[in-house]
N, C-alpha and C positions, 0 to 999 in steps of 0.2 A: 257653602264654599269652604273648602280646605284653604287655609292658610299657614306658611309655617314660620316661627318667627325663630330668629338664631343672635344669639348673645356668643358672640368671636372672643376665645381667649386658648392658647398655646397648650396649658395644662387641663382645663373643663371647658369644652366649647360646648357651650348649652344650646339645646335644640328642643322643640315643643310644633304639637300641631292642632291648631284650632279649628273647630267646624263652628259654623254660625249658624248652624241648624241644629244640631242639638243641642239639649237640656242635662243639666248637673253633669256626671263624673262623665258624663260620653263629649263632654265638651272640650276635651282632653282628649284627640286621639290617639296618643304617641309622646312622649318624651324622654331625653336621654340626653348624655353625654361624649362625643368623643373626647380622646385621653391623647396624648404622647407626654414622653420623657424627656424630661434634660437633657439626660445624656445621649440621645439620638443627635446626629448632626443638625444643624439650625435648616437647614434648608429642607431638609430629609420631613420634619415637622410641617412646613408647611404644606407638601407636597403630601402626608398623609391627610393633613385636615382640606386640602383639595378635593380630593380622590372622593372624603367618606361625606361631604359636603354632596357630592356630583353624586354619590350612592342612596343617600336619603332622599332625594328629589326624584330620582332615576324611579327608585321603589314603590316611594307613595306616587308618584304621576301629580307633581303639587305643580303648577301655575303660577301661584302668589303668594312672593314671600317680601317678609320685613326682616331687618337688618340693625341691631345697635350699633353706631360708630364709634371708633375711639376715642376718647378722652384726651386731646394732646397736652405737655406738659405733666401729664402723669406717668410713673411706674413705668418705664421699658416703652412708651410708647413707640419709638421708632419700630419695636418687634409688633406689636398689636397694627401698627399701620398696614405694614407687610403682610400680617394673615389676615387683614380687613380687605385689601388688595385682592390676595390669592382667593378669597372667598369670592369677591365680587367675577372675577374672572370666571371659577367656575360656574356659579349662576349664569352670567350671560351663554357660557358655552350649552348650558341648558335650556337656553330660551325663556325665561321664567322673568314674571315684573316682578320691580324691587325696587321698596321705599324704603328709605333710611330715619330713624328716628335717633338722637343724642340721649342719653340717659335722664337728663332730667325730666326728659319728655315722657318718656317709660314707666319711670317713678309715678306721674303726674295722674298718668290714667290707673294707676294701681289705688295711688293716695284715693283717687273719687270714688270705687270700689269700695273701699273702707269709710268711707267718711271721717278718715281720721280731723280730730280736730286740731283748731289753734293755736300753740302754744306763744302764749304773751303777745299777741299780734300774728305772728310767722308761722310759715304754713307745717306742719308735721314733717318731720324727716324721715325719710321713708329708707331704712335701712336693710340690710339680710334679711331677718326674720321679719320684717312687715311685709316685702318681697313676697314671701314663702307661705305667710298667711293669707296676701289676698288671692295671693294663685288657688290655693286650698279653696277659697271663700268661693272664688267665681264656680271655679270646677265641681265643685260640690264633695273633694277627693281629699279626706283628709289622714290619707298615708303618706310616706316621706317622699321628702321633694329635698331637691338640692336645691341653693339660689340662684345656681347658672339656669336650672331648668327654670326656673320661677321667672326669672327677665327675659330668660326666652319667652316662654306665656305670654307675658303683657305684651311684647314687643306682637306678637303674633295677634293680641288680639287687636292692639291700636290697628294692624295692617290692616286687619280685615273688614275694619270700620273705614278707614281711608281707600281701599278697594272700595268697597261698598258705594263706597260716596259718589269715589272716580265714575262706576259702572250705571249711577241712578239708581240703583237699590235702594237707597238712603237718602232721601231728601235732605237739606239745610236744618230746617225746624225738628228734624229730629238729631241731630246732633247736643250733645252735654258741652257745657262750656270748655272745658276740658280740648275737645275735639275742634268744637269753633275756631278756639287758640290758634290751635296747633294745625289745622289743612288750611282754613278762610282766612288767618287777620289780613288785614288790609289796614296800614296808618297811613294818616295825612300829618304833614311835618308842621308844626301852628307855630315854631317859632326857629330860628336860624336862617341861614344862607339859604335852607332847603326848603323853608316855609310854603305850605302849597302845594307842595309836592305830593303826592301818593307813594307808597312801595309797597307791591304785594309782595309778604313776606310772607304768607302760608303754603305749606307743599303742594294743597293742588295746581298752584300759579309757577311750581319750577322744578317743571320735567328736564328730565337730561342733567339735574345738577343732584336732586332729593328724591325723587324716584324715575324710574323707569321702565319703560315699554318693549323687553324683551322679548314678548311673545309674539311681536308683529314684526315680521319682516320689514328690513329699513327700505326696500322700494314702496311697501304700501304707506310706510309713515311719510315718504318723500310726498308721496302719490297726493297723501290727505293732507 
């Protein structure tokens, strides 16, 4: 399964494409950056990173992609909203499923890639260059990488484990703790107001909010 994973940003929109069937550097089929300028009009930007979104999809014939969302309260988010927006819009106009994953999530399946350890208790911080090393690491590719493409990567390959899952490819018992987290948790609330309570808080449990089913027509989704 091709999967492609995209880290949204104005200046480096990082893009990466994952096969789950092959082995070492072919595990990497494609990656890259689109670009614009500052000095292009703000709107003119996002309408380019529309376009070259809708052109990468269009090209490889991808299906299934993953998505890192924005960080709000950070750096210009209201603008990264916007090209998170514009992005989503053109995937749907392409018909393609798409799960969103928050960056620390991103981080989380690179970290286990690595087995970084420890430090003083607390889990390893997964910075630029561990980004770019475990990308390297999985791929088996160890020529330059950018870190947009490298978050692309992971983003791409969490998806194509959460696809996986979605479709039966991928059993429960084979998922890394890592994954469990982040598509299965399920908490019971054991003390407050909520006590007793359940909330399935993992993606597989909320379609239409974390990912979605773009590639089925909305009469057959009504249908089923």
């Amino acid at each position: 399964m091709l999967t492609l994973g995209l880290d949204p940003s104005l200046t480096n929109f990082g893009w990466a494409v994952h096969d789950t069937e092959a082995v070492g550097k072919a595990r990497c089929v494609e990656r890259g950056r689109f670009q614009t300028s500052s000095k292009q009009l703000f709107i003119s930007r996002y309408m380019d990173m529309r376009q070259s979104v809708i052109a990468l999809v269009k090209r490889l014939g991808i299906k299934r992609v993953g998505c890192e969302y924005p960080v709000f309260n950070d750096l210009w988010s209201e603008g990264m909203y916007g090209l998170f927006l514009y992005t989503c819009e053109a995937l749907k106009e392409c018909e393609v499923d798409l799960v969103f994953f928050a960056p620390p999530q991103v981080k989380a399946h690179a970290r286990i890639a690595l087995d970084r350890p420890r430090v003083q208790g607390k889990l390893w911080v997964m910075r630029k260059p561990d980004m770019v090393e475990a990308a390297r690491f999985d791929a088996g590719d160890v020529g330059t990488w950018n870190h947009n493409e490298a978050d692309a990567y992971w983003v791409a390959i969490a998806a194509s484990r959460f696809w996986s899952l979605l479709d039966g490819v991928t059993e429960l018992n084979e998922l890394n703790p890592v994954e469990r987290e982040q598509f299965t948790r399920i908490h019971t609330f054991k003390r407050g107001k909520r006590a007793g309570q359940t909330k399935k808080s993992g993606i597989l449990y909320r379609e239409d909010e974390r990912f979605f089913r773009w590639s089925v027509p909305e009469e057959d989704e009504q249908d089923g």
